[in-house]
C-alpha positions in Angstrom: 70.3 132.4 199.1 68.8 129.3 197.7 68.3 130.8 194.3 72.1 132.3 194.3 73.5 128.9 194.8 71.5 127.4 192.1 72.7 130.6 189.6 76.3 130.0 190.5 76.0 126.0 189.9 74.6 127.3 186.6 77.1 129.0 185.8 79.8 126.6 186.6 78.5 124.5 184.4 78.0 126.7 181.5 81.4 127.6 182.0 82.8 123.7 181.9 81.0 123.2 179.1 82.7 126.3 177.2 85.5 125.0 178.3 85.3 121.6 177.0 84.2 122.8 173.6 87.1 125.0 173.6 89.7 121.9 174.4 87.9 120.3 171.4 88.2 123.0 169.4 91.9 123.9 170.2 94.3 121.3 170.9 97.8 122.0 172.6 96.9 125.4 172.0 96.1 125.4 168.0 93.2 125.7 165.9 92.4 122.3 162.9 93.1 123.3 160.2 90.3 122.7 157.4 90.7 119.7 155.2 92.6 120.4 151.7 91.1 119.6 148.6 92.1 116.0 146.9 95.1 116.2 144.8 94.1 115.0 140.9 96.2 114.4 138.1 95.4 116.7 135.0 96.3 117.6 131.7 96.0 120.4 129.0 93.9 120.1 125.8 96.5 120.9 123.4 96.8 120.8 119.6 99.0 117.9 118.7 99.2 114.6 116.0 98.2 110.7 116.2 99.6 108.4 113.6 98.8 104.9 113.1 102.0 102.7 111.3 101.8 98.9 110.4 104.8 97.6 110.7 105.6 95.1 107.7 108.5 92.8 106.5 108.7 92.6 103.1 111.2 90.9 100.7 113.5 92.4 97.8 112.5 91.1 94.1 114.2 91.4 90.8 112.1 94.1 88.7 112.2 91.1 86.1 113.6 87.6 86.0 114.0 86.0 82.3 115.0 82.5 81.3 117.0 83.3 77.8 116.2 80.7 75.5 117.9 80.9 72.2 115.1 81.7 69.0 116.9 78.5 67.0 118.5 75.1 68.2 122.3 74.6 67.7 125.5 73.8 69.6 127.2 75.9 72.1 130.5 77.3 70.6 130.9 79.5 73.3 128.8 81.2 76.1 130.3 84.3 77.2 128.9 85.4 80.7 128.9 83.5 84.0 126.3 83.8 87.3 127.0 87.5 89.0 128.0 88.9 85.9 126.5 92.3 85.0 125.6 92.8 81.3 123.7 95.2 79.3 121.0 95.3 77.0 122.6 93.7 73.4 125.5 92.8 74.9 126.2 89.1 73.4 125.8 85.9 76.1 126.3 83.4 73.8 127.3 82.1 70.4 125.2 79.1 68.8 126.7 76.7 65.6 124.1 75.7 63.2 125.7 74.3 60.1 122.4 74.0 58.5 121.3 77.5 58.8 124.7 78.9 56.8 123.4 76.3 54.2 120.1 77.3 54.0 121.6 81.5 53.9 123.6 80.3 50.8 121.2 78.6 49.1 118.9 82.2 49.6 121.4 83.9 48.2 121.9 81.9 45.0 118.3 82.5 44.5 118.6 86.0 44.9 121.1 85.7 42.3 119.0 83.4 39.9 116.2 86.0 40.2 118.2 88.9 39.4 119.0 87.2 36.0 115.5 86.2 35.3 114.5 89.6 35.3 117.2 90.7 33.6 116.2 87.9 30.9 112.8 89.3 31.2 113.4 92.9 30.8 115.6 92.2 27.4 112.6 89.8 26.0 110.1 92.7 27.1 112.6 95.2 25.0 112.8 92.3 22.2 109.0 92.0 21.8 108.6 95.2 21.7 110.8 96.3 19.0 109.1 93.6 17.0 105.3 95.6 17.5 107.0 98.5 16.9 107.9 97.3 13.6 104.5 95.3 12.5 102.9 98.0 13.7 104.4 100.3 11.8 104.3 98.0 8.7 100.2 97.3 9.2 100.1 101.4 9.2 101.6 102.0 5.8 99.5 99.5 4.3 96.3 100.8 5.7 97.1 104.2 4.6 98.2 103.0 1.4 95.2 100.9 0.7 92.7 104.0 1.5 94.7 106.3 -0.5 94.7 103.6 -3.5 91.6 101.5 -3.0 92.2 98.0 -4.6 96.4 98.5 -5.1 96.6 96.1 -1.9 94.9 92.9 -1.8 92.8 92.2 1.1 95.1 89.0 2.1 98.0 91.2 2.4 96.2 93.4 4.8 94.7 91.1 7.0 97.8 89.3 7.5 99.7 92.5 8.0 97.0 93.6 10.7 97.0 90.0 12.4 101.1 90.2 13.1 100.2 93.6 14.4 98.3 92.0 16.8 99.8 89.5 17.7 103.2 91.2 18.6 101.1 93.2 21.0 100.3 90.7 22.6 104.1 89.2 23.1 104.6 92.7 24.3 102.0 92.0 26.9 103.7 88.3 28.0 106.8 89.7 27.9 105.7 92.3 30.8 103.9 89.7 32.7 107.2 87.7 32.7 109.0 90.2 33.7 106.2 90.9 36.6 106.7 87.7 37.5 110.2 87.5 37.4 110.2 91.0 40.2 107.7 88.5 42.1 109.9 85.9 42.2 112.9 88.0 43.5 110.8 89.5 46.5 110.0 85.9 47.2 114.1 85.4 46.9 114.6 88.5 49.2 112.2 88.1 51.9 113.2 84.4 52.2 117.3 85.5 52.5 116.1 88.0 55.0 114.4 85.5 57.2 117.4 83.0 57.0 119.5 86.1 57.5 117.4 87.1 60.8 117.4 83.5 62.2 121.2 83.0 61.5 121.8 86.4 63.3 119.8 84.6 65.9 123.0 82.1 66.7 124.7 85.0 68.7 122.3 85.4 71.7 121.8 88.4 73.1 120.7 89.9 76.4 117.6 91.4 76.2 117.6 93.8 78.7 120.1 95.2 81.5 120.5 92.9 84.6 122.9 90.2 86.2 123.3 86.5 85.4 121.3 84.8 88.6 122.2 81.2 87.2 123.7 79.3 83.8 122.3 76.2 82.4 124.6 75.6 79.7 128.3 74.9 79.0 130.1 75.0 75.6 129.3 72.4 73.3 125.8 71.7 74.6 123.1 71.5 72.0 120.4 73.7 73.0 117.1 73.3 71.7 114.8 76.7 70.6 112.3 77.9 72.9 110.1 78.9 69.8 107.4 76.6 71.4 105.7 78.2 74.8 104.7 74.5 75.1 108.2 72.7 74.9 109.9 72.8 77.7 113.6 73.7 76.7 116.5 74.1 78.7 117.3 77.9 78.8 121.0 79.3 78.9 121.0 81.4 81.6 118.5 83.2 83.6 118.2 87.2 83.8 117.2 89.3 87.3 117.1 93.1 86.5 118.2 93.9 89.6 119.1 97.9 88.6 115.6 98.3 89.9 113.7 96.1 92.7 110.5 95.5 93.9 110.0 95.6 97.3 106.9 93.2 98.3 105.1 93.4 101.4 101.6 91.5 102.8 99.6 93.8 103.5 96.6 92.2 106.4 93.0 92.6 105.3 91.8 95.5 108.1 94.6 97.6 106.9 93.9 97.0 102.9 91.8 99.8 103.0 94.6 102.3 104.0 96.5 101.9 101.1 96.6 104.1 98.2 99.4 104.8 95.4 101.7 106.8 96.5 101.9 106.5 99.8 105.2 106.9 101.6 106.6 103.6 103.9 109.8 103.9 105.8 112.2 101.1 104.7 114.9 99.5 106.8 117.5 97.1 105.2 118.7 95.6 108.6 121.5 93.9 106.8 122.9 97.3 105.3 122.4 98.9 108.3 120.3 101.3 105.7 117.3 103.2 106.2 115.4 105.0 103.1 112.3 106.5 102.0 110.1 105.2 99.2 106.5 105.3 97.9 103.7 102.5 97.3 103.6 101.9 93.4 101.7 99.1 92.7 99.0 96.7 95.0 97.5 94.0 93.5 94.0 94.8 94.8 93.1 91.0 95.6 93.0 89.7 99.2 94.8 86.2 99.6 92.1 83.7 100.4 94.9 81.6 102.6 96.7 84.6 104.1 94.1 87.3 104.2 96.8 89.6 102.7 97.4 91.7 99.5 100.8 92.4 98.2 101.8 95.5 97.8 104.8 97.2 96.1 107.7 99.7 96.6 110.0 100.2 93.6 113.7 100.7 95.3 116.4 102.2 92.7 119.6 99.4 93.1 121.9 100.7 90.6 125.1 99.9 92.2 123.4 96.5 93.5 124.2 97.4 96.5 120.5 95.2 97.7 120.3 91.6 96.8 117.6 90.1 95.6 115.7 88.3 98.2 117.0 90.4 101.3 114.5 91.2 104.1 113.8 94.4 105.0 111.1 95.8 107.9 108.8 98.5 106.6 106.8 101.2 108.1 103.3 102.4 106.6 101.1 104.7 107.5 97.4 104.2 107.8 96.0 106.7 109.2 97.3 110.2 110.5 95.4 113.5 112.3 97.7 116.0 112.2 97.6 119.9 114.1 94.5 118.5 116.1 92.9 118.6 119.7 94.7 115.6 121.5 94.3 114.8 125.0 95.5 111.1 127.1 93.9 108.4 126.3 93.5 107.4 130.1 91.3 110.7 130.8 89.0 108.5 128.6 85.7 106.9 130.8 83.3 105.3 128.8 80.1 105.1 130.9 76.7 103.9 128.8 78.7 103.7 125.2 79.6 107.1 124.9 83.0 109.0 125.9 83.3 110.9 128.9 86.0 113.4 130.7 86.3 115.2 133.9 86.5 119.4 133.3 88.0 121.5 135.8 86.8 124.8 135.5 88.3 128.3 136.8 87.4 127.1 140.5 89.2 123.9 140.3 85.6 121.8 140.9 85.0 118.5 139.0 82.4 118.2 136.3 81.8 115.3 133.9 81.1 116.1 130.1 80.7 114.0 126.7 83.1 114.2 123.9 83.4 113.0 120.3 86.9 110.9 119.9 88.7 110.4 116.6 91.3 109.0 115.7 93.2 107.1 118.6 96.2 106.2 119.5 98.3 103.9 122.1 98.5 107.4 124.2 96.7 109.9 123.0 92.9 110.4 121.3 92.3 113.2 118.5 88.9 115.2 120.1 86.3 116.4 117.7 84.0 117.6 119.7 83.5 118.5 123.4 86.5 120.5 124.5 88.2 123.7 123.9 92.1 124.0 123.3 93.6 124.8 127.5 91.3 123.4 129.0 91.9 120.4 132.0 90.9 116.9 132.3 91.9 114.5 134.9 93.5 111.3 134.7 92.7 108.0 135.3 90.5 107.1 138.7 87.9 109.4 137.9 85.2 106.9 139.8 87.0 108.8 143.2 85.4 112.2 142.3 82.2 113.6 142.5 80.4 116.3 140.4 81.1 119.9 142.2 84.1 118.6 143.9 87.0 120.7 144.4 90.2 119.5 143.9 93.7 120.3 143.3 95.0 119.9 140.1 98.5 118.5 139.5 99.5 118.9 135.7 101.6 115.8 133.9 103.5 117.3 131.2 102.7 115.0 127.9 103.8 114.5 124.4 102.6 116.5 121.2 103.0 113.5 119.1 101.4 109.7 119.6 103.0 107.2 116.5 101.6 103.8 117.1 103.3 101.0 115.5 100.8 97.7 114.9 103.8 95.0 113.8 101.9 92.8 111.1 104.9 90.9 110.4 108.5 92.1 110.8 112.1 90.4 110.6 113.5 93.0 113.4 111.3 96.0 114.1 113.3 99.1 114.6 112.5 101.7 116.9 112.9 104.6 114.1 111.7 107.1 112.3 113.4 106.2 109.0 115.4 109.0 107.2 118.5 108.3 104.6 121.7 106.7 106.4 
C-alpha cells in the first residue's frame, strides 16, 4: 500500500512537470515560432561604367591679338575702321601722308630714267668702237697679206703702226662693253632702289593683316604716327587686332590631374551666358606646371565665326580623367577595408554570410570598378557588415542601383551645371 502511494505521488509529479514544460512550450494554445533570419541589404555585381570629370572654368581668348603699327612714320589722312568693326585680311585701316617718301619715289624714278640713257649712250659707243676695229682690223689684214706676198713693198713703220691701231681699237671695243656693263649695273642699282621706295610708299595705306575685329583705336586723323620698324621703340600702334573667328578657350588645369591630359581629349563646354552647351577637344597644353598656382593651361580651340562668344567670357568646362567603361561595378559602401586590403560580404545559394578579398579599380563617389574577386550576379551586402558573422544566414533585401557612377571634382568653376553637355 505504501509502495502504491509512493508510485502514484511519482507519477503526479512526472505528470506536473509534463505539464509545465508543455505551458512553456505552448502558450495560449500556440507553438514559438523559430527566429527568422536578419534582414541585409544587398546588391548585384553587375557590369556597368565609373567616370572621373574635373570640373574647370576657363576663359574665352582671341586666337591672336596684334597691335598694327604702320612699317613708316607719317600723318594720319584718314583711318578707316573703328573698335567692333569686322575687317578682312588686306582690307585697308588706314591711310598715312609722307611728303618725303613721294619725293624720294620721284627722284628713283628720274634715276631710272638717267640710267636708261646711259646705257643707251653705252650701247651706241660699244657699236661706235666697234665699227672702228672692224675697220683697222681689216686695214692691218691687207697690209700683212700684202707685205708677205710682196716682201719689202711695205715698210716696216707702216706695218707696225697699222698693227698698233688694230690693237688699240680692240681694246676701246673692250671699254666700251665694260661701260655698257656698268651702265646695266647702274640701272639695277636705279631699279631696286625705286622698288624699295615704291614698297615703302605702298606702305602709307595700312593694311590689316589678318581677319579679326577692331578691339581698340589709338589714333585719330591727323596724328603723326611714328614706324614700329624698331622692336625696341616703343610706338604708339593704330589699332589693335583680336582674331576672334577662332578662340582659345583656356583652362588651369591642378597638378594631380596634369597627368590625365592628352591631345585630343574631349571636355564638355558650357557658355552660361549663352545659355550654350558644346563639345570640343583639348589642342594644345603648355606642359609646364605654374610654380604659384600649381596649374598648367590648357587649350580648346572653339570655331566663333558669327562672333557669337566674346573674348574674355567665362565658360565652366567638363574633362575627363579617367573612365572604366563595360566593367564589374558594385557600391562603394559594400566596401570594408580591414588590415589594408578590400573586403565584401558574399551570399551564396543558401543566403549565409561569408567575407572575401577583392581587387578595386577605379572608384567613384558611388560605385568601385572590381578587378578581381567577384563574378558578374553575384550579392554583397551593404554597409554595417561588423553586425554579421561568417556562416550566418540572412535574408537578403536587394537595392536596385545605377549602371553608371560620373563624379565631378570642381577645380574651379564660375557656375557648375548639373549636365551632360550636348549642342543646344
Amino acid at each position: 500500500m505504501r509502495k502504491r502511494l509512493i508510485f502514484l505521488l511519482a507519477a503526479c509529479a512526472i505528470l506536473g512537470l509534463a505539464a509545465w514544460l508543455v505551458f512553456r512550450l505552448h502558450g495560449n494554445g500556440k507553438v514559438e515560432a523559430a527566429p527568422e533570419p536578419t534582414a541585409a541589404r544587398v546588391a548585384v555585381v553587375e557590369r556597368g561604367s565609373v567616370s572621373h570629370i574635373l570640373a574647370l572654368a576657363g576663359q574665352f581668348q582671341p586666337y591672336q591679338v596684334i597691335d598694327v603699327h604702320p612699317k613708316v612714320s607719317g600723318f594720319i589722312r584718314s583711318i578707316r575702321v573703328d573698335i567692333g568693326d569686322r575687317v578682312r585680311q588686306g582690307q585697308t585701316l588706314a591711310v598715312l601722308e609722307v611728303p618725303e617718301l613721294q619725293a624720294q619715289l620721284e627722284g628713283t624714278v628720274a634715276q631710272v630714267s638717267r640710267s636708261k640713257d646711259e646705257i643707251t649712250r653705252a650701247q651706241h659707243e660699244v657699236a661706235a668702237a666697234e665699227a672702228r676695229y672692224s675697220s683697222l682690223h681689216a686695214d692691218d689684214s691687207r697690209l700683212q697679206q700684202a707685205a708677205k706676198a710682196q716682201p719689202g713693198l711695205i715698210a716696216q713703220q707702216e706695218l707696225d703702226d697699222a698693227q698698233a691701231k688694230d690693237l688699240s681699237a680692240a681694246a676701246q671695243v673692250d671699254a666700251a662693253k665694260a661701260a655698257l656693263s656698268a651702265a646695266q649695273g647702274g640701272a639695277d642699282v636705279a631699279r631696286a632702289d625705286n622698288r624699295r621706295v615704291g614698297a615703302m610708299e605702298s606702305y602709307t595705306n595700312v593694311i590689316a593683316p589678318i581677319d579679326g575685329v577692331i578691339t581698340w583705336r589709338y589714333a585719330d586723323t591727323g596724328a603723326l604716327i611714328q614706324s614700329g620698324t624698331d622692336s625696341n621703340n616703343q610706338a604708339l600702334p593704330i589699332v589693335k587686332l583680336a582674331q576672334s573667328g577662332l578662340l582659345r578657350l583656356r583652362m588651369p588645369v591642378p597638378e594631380d590631374a596634369v597627368r590625365y591630359v592628352e591631345v585630343g581629349d574631349p571636355m564638355v563646354v558650357r557658355v552660361d551666358a549663352l545659355d550654350r552647351s558644346f563639345t570640343g577637344k583639348v589642342v594644345r597644353f603648355t606642359r609646364d606646371v605654374n610654380f604659384e598656382t600649381r596649374t598648367m593651361e590648357t587649350e580648346v580651340d572653339v570655331e566663333n565665326k558669327d562672333l557669337s562668344i566674346d573674348p574674355g567670357m567665362y565658360a565652366n568646362t567638363q574633362l575627363q580623367l579617367n573612365h572604366a567603361d563595360n566593367v564589374l561595378t558594385i557600391p562603394v559602401e559594400a566596401l570594408v577595408l580591414r588590415h589594408n586590403k578590400e573586403f565584401v560580404y558574399v551570399l551564396d545559394s543558401q543566403n549565409k554570410v561569408y567575407a572575401r578579398t577583392v581587387e578595386v579599380g577605379l572608384r567613384g563617389s558611388e560605385l568601385a570598378e572590381v578587378k578581381g574577386g567577384l563574378a558578374e550576379g553575384e550579392r554583397v551586402i551593404l554597409g554595417g557588415q561588423e553586425k554579421y558573422q561568417e556562416g550566418e544566414r540572412v535574408t537578403p533585401v536587394v537595392e536596385p542601383r545605377p549602371a553608371k557612377d560620373v563624379t565631378r571634382d570642381a577645380g574651379s568653376t564660375i557656375d557648375l551645371h548639373d549636365d551632360d553637355g550636348g549642342e543646344q
